[in-house]
VOBA-263776 format. One record per atom (N, C-alpha, C): atom name; x, y, z; residue in three letters. Coordinates in steps of 0.1 Angstrom, whole numbers, padded with zeros to 4 digits. Layout:
BEGIN
 atomo  east north    up residuo
    CA     X     Y     Z     ALA
...
END
This chain:
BEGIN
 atomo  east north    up residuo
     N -0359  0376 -0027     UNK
    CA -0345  0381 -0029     UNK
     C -0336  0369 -0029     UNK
     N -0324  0366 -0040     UNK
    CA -0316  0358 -0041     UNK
     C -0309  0359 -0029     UNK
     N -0302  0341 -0027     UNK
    CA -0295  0346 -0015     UNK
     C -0283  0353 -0020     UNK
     N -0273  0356 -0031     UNK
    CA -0262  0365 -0036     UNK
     C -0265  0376 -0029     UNK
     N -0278  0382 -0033     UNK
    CA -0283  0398 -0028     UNK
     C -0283  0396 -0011     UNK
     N -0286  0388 -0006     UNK
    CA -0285  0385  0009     UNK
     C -0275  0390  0013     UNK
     N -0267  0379  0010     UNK
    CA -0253  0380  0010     UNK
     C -0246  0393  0006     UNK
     N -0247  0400  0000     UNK
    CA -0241  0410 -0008     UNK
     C -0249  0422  0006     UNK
     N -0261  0428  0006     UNK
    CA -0267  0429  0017     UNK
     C -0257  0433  0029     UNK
     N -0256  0416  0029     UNK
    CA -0247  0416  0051     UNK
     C -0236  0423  0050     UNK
     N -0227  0418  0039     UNK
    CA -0216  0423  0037     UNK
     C -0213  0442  0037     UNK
     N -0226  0446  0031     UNK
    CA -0225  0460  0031     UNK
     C -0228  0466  0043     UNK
     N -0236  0460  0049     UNK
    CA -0241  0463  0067     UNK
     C -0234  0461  0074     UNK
     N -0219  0450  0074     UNK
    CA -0210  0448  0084     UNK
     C -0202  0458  0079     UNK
     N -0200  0459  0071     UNK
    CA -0183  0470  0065     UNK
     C -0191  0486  0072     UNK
     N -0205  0488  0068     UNK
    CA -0207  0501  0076     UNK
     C -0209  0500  0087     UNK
     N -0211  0492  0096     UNK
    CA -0210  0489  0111     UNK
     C -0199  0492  0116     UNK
     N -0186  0491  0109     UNK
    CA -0175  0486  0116     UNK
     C -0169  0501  0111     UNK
     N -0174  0506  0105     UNK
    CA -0167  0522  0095     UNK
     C -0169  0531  0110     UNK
     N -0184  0530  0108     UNK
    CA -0191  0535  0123     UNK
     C -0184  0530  0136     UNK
     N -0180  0522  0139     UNK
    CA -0177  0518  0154     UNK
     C -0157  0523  0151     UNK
     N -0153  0527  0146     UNK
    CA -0139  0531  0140     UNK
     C -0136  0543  0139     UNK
     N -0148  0550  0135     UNK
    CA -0148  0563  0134     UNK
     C -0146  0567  0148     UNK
     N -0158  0565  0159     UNK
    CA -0164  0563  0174     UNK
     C -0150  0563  0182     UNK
     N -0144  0551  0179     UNK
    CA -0134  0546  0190     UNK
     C -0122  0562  0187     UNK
     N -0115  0561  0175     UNK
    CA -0109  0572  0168     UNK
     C -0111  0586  0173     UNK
     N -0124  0590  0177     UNK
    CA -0130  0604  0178     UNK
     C -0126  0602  0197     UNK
     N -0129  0594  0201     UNK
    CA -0126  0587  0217     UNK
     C -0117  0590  0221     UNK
     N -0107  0582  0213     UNK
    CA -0092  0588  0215     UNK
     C -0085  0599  0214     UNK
     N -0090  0604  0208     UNK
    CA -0087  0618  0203     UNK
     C -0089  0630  0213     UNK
     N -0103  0625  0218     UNK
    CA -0108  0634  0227     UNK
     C -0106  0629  0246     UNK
     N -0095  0619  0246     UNK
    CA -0095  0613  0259     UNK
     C -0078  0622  0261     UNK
     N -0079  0623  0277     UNK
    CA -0068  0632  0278     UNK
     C -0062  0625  0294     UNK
     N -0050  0620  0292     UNK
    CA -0041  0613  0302     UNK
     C -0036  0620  0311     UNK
     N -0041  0622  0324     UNK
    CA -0030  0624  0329     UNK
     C -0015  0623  0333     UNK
     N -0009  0632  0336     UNK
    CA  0004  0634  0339     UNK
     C  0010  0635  0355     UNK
     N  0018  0631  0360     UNK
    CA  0019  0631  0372     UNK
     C  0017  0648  0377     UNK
     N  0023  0658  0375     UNK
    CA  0023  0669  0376     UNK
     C  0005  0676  0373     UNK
     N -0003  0668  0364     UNK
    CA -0012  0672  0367     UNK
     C -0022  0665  0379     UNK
     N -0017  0652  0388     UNK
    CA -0026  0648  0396     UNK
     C -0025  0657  0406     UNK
     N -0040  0657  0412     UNK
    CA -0044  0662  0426     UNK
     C -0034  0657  0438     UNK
     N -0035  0671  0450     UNK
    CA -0026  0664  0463     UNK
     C -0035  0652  0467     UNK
     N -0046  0652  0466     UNK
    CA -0054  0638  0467     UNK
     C -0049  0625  0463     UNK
     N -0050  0625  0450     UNK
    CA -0041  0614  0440     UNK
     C -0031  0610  0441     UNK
     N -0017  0622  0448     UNK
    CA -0005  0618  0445     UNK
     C -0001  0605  0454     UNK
     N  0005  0597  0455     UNK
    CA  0008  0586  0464     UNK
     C  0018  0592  0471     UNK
     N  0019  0596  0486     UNK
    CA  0022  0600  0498     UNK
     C  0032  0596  0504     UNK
     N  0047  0599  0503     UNK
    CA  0058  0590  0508     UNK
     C  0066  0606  0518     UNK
     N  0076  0598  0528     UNK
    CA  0080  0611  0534     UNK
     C  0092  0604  0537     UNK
     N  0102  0617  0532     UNK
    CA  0119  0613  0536     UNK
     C  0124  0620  0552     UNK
     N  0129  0616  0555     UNK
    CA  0135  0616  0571     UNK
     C  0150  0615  0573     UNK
     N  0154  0628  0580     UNK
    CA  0169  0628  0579     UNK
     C  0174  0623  0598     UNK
     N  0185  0620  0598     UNK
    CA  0190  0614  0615     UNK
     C  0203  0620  0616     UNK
     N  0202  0618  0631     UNK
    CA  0218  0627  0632     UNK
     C  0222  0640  0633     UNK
     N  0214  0648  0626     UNK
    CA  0220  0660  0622     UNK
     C  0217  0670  0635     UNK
     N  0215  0685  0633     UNK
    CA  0224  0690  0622     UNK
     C  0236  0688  0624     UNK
     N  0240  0697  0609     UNK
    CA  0253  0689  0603     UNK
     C  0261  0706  0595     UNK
     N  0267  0713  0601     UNK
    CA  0267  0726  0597     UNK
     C  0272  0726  0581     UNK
     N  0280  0717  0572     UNK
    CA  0285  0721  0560     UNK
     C  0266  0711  0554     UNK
     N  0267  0694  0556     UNK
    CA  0255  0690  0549     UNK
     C  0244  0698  0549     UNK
     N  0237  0698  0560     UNK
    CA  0225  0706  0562     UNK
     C  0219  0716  0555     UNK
     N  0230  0723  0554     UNK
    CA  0226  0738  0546     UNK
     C  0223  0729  0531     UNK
     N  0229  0728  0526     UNK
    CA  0233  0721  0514     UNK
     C  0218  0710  0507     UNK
     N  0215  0703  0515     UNK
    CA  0205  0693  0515     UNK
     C  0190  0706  0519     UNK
     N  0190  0717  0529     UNK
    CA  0180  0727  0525     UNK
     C  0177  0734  0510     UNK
     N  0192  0735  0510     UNK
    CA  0191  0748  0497     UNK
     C  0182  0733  0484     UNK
     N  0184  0725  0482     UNK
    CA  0178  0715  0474     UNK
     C  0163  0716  0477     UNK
     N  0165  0708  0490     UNK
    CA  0151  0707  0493     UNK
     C  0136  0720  0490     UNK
     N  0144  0730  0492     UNK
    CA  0140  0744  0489     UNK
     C  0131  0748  0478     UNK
     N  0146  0746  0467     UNK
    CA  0144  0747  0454     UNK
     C  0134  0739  0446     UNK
     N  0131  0725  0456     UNK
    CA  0123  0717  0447     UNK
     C  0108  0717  0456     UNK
     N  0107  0724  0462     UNK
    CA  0092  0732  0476     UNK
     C  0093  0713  0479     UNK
     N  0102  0711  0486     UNK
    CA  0099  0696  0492     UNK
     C  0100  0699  0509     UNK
     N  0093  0692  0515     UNK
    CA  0091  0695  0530     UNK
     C  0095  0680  0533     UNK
     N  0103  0679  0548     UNK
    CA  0113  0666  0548     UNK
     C  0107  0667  0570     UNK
     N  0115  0655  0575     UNK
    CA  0111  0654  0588     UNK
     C  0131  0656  0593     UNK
     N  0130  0661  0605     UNK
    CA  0147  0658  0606     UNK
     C  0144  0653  0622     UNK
     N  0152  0644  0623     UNK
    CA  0154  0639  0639     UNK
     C  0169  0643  0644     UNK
     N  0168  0652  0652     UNK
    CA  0182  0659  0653     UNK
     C  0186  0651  0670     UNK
     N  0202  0651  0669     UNK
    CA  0206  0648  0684     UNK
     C  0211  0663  0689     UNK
     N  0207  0655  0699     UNK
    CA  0207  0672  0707     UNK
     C  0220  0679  0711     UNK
     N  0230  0675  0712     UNK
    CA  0241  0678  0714     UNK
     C  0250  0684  0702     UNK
     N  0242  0677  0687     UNK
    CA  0246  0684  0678     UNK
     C  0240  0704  0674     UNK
     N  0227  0701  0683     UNK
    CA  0223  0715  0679     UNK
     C  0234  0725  0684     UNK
     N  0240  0724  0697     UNK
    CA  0249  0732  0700     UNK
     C  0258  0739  0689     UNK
     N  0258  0752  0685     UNK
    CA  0268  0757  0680     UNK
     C  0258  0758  0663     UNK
     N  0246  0751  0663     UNK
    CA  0244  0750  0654     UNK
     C  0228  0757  0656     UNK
     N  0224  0763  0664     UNK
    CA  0209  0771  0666     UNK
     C  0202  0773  0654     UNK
     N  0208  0784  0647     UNK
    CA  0205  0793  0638     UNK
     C  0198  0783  0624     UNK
     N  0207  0776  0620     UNK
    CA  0206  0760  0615     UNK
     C  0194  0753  0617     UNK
     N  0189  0751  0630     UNK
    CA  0181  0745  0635     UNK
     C  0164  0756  0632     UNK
     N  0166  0769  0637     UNK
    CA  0160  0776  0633     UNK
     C  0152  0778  0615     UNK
     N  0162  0778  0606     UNK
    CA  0158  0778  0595     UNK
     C  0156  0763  0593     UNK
     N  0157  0754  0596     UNK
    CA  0151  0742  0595     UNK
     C  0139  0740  0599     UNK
     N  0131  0747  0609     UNK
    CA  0115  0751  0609     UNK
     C  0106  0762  0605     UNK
     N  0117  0771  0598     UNK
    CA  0112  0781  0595     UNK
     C  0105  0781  0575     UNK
     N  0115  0771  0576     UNK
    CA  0114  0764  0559     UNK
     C  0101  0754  0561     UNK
     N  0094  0752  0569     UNK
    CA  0084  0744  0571     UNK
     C  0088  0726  0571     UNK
     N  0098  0723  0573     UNK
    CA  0102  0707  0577     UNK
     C  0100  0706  0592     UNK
     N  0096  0692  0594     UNK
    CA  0092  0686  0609     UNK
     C  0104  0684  0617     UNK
     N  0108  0691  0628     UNK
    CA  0116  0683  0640     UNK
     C  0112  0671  0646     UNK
     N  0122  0665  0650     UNK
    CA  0121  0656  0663     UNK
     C  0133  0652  0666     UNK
     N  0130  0646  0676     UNK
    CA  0145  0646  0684     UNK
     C  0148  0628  0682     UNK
     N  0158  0629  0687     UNK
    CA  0169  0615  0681     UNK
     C  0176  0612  0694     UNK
     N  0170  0617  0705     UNK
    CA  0180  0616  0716     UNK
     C  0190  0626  0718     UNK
     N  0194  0627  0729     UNK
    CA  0207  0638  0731     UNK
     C  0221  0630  0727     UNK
     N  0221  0621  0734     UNK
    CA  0235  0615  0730     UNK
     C  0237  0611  0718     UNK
     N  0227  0602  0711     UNK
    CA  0225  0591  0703     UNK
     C  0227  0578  0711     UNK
     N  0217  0576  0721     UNK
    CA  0219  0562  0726     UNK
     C  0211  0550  0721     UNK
     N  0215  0537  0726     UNK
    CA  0203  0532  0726     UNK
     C  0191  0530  0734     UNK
     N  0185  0530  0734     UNK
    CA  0175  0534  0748     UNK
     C  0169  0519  0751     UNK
     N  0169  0506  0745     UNK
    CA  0167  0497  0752     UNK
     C  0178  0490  0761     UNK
     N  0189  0497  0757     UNK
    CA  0200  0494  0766     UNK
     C  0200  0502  0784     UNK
     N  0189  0511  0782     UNK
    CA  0194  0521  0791     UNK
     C  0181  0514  0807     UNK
     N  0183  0523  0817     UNK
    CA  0173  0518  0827     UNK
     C  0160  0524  0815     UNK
     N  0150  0527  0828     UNK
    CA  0136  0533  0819     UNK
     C  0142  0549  0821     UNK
     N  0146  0555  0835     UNK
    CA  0148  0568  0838     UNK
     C  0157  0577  0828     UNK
     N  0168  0565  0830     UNK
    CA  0180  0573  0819     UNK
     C  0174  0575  0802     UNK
     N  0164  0565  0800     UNK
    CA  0160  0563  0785     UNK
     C  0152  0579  0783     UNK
     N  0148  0579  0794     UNK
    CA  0132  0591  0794     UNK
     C  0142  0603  0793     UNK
     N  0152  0604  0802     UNK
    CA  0158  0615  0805     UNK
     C  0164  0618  0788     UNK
     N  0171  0610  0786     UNK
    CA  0173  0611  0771     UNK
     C  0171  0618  0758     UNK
     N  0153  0609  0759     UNK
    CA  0143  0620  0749     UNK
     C  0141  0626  0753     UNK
     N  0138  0630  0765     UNK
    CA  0133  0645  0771     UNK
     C  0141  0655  0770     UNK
     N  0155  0652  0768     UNK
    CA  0169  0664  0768     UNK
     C  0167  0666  0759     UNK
     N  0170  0660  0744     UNK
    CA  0168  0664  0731     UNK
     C  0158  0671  0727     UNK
     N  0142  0663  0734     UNK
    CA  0137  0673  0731     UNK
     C  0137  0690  0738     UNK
     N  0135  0690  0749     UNK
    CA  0142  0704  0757     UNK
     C  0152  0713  0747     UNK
     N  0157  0703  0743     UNK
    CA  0172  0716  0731     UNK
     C  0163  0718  0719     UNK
     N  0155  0714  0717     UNK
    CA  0147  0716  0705     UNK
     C  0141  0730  0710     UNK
     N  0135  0726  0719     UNK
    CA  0120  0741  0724     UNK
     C  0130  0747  0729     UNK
     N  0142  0748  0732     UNK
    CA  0149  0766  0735     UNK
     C  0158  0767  0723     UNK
     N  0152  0763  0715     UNK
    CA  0161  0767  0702     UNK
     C  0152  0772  0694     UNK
     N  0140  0766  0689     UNK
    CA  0129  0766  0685     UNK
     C  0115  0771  0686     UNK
     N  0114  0771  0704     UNK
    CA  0105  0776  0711     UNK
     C  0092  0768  0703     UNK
     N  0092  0758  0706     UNK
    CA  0081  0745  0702     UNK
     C  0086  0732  0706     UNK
     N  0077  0725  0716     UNK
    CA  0080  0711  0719     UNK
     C  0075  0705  0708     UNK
     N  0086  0690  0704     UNK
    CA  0084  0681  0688     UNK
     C  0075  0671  0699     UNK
     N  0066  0665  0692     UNK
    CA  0058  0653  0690     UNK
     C  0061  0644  0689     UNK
     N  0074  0644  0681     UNK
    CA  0081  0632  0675     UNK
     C  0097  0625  0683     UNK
     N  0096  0613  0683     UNK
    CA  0111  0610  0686     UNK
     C  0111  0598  0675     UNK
     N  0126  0596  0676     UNK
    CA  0130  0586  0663     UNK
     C  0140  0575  0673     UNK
     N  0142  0565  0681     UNK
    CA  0151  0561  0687     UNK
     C  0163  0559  0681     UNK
     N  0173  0556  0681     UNK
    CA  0186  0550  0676     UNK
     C  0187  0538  0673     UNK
     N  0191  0539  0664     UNK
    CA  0194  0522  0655     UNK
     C  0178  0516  0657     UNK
     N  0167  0522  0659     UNK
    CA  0151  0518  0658     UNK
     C  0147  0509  0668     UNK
     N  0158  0515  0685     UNK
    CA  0155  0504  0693     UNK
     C  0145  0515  0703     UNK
     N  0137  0508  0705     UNK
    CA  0129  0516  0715     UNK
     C  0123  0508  0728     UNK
     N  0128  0515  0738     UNK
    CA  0124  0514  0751     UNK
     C  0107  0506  0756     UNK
     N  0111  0496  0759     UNK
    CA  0095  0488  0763     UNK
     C  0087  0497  0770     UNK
     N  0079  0499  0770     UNK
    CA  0067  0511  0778     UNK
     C  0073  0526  0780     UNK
     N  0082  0527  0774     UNK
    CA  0088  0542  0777     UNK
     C  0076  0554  0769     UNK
     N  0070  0545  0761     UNK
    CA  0055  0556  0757     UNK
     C  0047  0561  0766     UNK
     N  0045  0551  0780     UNK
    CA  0039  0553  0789     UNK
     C  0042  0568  0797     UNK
     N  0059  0568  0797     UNK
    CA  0063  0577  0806     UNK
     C  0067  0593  0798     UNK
     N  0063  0590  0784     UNK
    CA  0063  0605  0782     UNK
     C  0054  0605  0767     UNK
     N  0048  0614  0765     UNK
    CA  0042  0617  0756     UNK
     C  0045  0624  0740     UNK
     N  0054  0616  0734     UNK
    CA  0056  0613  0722     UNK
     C  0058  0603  0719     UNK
     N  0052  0602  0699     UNK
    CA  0052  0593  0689     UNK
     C  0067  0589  0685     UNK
     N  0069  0577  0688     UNK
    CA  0081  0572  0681     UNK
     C  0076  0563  0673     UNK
     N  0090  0575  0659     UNK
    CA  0084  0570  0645     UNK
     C  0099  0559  0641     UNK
     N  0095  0551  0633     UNK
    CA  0108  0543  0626     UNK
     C  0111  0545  0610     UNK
     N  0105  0539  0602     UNK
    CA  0106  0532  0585     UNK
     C  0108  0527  0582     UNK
     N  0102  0525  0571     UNK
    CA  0098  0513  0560     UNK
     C  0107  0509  0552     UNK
     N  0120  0521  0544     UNK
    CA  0126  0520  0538     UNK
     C  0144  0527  0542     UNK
     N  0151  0515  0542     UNK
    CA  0165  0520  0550     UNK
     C  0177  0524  0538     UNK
     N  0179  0537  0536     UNK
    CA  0188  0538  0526     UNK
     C  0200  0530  0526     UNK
     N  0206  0530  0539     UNK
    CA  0215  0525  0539     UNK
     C  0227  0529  0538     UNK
     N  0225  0539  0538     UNK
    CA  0235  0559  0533     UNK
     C  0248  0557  0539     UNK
     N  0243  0553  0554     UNK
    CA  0253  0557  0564     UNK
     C  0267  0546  0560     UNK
     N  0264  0530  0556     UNK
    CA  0268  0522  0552     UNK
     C  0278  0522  0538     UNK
     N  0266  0528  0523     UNK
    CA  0272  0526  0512     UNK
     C  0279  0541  0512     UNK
     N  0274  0551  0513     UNK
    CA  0282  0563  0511     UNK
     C  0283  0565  0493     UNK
     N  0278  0557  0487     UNK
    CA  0274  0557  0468     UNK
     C  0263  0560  0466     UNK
     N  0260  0576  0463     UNK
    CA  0253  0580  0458     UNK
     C  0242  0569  0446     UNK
     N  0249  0565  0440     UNK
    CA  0245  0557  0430     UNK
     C  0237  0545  0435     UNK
     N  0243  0538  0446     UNK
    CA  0237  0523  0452     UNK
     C  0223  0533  0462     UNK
     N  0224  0543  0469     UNK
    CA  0217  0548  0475     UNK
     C  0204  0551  0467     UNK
     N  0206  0561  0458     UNK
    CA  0192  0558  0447     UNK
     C  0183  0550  0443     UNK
     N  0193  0540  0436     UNK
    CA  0187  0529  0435     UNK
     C  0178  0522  0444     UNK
     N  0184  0519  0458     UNK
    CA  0178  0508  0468     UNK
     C  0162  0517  0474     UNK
     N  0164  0529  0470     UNK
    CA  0157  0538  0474     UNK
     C  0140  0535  0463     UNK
     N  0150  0540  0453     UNK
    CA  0135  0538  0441     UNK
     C  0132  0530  0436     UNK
     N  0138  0515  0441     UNK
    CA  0132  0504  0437     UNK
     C  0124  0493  0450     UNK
     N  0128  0503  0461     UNK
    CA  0120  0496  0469     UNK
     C  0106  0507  0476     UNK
     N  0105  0515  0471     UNK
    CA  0096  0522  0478     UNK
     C  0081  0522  0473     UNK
     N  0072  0524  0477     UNK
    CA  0060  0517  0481     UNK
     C  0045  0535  0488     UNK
     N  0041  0534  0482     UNK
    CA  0031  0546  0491     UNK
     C  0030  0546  0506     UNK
     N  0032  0558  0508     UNK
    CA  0029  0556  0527     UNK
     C  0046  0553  0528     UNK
     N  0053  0552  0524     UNK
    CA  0066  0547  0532     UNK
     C  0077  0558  0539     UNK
     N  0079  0556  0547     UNK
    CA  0085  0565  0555     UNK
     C  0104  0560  0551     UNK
     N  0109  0566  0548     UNK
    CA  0126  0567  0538     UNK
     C  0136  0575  0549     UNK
     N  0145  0566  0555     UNK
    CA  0152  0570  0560     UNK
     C  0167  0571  0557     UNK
     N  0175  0584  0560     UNK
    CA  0183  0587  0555     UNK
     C  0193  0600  0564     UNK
     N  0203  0600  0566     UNK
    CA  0210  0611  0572     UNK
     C  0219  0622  0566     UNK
     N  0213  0631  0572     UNK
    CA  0220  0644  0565     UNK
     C  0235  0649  0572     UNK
     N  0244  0640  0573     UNK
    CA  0256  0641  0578     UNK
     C  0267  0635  0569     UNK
     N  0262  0630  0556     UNK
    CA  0273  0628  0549     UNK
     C  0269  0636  0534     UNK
     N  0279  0640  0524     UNK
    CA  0278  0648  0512     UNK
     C  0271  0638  0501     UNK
     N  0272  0623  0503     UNK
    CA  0266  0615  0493     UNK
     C  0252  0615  0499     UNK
     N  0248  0615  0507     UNK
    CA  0237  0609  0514     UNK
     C  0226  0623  0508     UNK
     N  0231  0633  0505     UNK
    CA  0229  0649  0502     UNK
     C  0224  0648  0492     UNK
     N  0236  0643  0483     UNK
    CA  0233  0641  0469     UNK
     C  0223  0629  0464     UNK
     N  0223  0619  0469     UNK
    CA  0210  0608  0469     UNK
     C  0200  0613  0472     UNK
     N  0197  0622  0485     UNK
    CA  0184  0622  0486     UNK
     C  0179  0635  0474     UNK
     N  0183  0644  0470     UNK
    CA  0178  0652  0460     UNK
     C  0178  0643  0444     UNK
     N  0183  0634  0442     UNK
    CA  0183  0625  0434     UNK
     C  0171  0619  0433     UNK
     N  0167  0611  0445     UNK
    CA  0155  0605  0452     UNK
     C  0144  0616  0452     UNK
     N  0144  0626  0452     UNK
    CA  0132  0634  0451     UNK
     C  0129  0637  0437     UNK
     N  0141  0641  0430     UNK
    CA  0135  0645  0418     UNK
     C  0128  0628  0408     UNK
     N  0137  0621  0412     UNK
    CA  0131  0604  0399     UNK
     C  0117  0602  0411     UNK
     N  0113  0605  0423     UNK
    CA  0100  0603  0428     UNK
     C  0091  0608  0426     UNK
     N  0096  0620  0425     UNK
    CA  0082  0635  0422     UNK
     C  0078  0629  0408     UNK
     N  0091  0623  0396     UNK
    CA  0086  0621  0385     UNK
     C  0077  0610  0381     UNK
     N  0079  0602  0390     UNK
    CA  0068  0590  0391     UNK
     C  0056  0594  0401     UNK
     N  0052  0608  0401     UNK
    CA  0041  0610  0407     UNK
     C  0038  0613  0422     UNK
     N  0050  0608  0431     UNK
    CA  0050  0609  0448     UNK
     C  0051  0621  0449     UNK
     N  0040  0620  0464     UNK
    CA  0041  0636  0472     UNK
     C  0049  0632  0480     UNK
     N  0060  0644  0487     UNK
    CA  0066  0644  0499     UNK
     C  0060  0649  0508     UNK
     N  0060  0645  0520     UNK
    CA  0051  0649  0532     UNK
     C  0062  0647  0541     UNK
     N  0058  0653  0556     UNK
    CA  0064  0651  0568     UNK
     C  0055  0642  0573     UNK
     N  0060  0635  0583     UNK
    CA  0056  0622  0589     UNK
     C  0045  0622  0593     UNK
     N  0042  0638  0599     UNK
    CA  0031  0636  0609     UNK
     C  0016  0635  0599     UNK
     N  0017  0637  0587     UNK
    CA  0008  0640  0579     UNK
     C  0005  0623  0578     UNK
     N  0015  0619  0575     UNK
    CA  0016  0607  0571     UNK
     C  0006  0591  0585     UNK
     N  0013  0598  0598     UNK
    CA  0011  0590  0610     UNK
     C  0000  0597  0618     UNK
     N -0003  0606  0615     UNK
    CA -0015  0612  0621     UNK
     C -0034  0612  0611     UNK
     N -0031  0609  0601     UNK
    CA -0039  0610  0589     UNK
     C -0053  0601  0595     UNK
END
C-alpha cells in the first residue's frame, strides 16, 4: 500500500472516530437532567435556621407568621417573658404553626452581669411563662446580647443557643442593607439571627427566605439543626 493510501486511510478513521465520539457526548447531553433546587431532597438541601428575639410583638408577629406560613417555613422564636403578657393567644399560634420557642429571659437582662441565682431565676421565669401559656417546657434559651452566665448550664437544664449570622435588624432598620448582609454572608448549618419587633426586620426576613429557598436552603428550627 502507498503511503497516500495510508495516509488517506488515517484520515478517514479519525474523522469517523470523532463523528462517533460527537454523536456519544451529544446523545449524553441530551439525556443528562440537572437538577433544580426545588427538585433536591430534604437530604441535599443545605440546612440554615432563622431565629427571631424579643418578641412577641402583637402588630410584627402576626405579620412575619402570616409570611412565614404562606411560604410552609418553620422559624425558632426566643420570646421575653414579660412580653408574652397580654399576648398568650399570639404565643399559642406561634407553636401551634409548628415554630420552636425559647425563652430570652424575662426581663431581657444580661445574665453575666447578674449573681448566678438572679441569672437562673431569670431563665427559669421566662421559661415558666412559656409552659403556662403553652403547656410545654422550651429546651432552649438564647441569652441577651449572647452573654451567657459562666456555669449557669450546670444549674439548669437548657441549651443555650447564639449564631453565626447577625442581621443587624435591630441597628440598620433597611430592609435593603438587611438582605443583603444576610445573603451574602450565610454559609450551611448557620443559625441567622433577627427580631421580630420591627416592620423592616418583617420584611427582610421573608425577603431572606424567599432569595434562600431559591438558592436551594432548607429552613429548620434550631433544635434540628443543634441536636442532629
Amino acid at each position: 500500500m502507498s503511503k497516500n493510501k495510508i495516509w488517506i486511510c488515517l484520515a478517514v478513521f479519525l474523522v469517523l472516530t470523532a463523528a462517533a465520539a460527537l454523536k456519544y457526548s451529544t446523545e449524553s447531553v441530551g439525556q443528562m437532567h440537572i437538577q433544580t433546587a426545588g427538585e433536591l431532597s430534604d437530604e441535599e438541601h443545605p440546612k440554615i435556621a432563622l431565629t427571631f428575639d424579643d418578641g412577641p410583638h402583637a402588630v410584627y408577629t402576626p405579620k412575619l407568621l402570616d409570611g412565614l406560613k404562606k411560604r410552609g417555613i418553620h422559624a425558632t422564636f426566643f420570646l421575653i417573658g414579660k412580653n408574652i403578657e397580654g399576648n398568650e393567644e399570639l404565643v399559642k399560634r406561634i407553636q401551634e404553626e409548628g415554630h420552636l420557642i425559647g425563652s430570652h429571659t424575662y426581663n431581657h437582662v444580661q445574665l453575666n452581669k447578674l449573681s448566678e441565682s438572679k441569672a437562673r431565676d431569670e431563665v427559669l421565669k421566662g421559661c415558666n411563662k412559656i409552659y403556662e401559656t403553652t403547656g410545654t417546657y422550651s429546651s432552649f434559651v438564647r441569652p441577651p446580647y449572647g452573654a451567657w452566665k459562666k456555669n449557669l448550664d450546670f444549674c439548669i437544664t437548657m441549651i443555650p443557643v447564639s449564631w453565626n449570622v447577625d442581621s443587624l435588624d435591630w441597628k440598620t432598620q433597611n430592609t435593603e442593607k438587611i438582605v443583603k448582609r444576610v445573603v451574602k454572608d450565610v454559609e450551611e448549618g448557620d443559625i441567622i439571627l433577627m427580631h421580630d419587633i420591627f416592620d423592616t426586620s418583617v420584611e427582610a426576613a421573608l425577603q431572606i427566605a424567599d432569595a434562600l429557598t431559591e438558592e436551594g436552603y432548607q429552613f429548620v428550627t434550631v433544635d434540628e439543626l443543634l441536636l442532629e
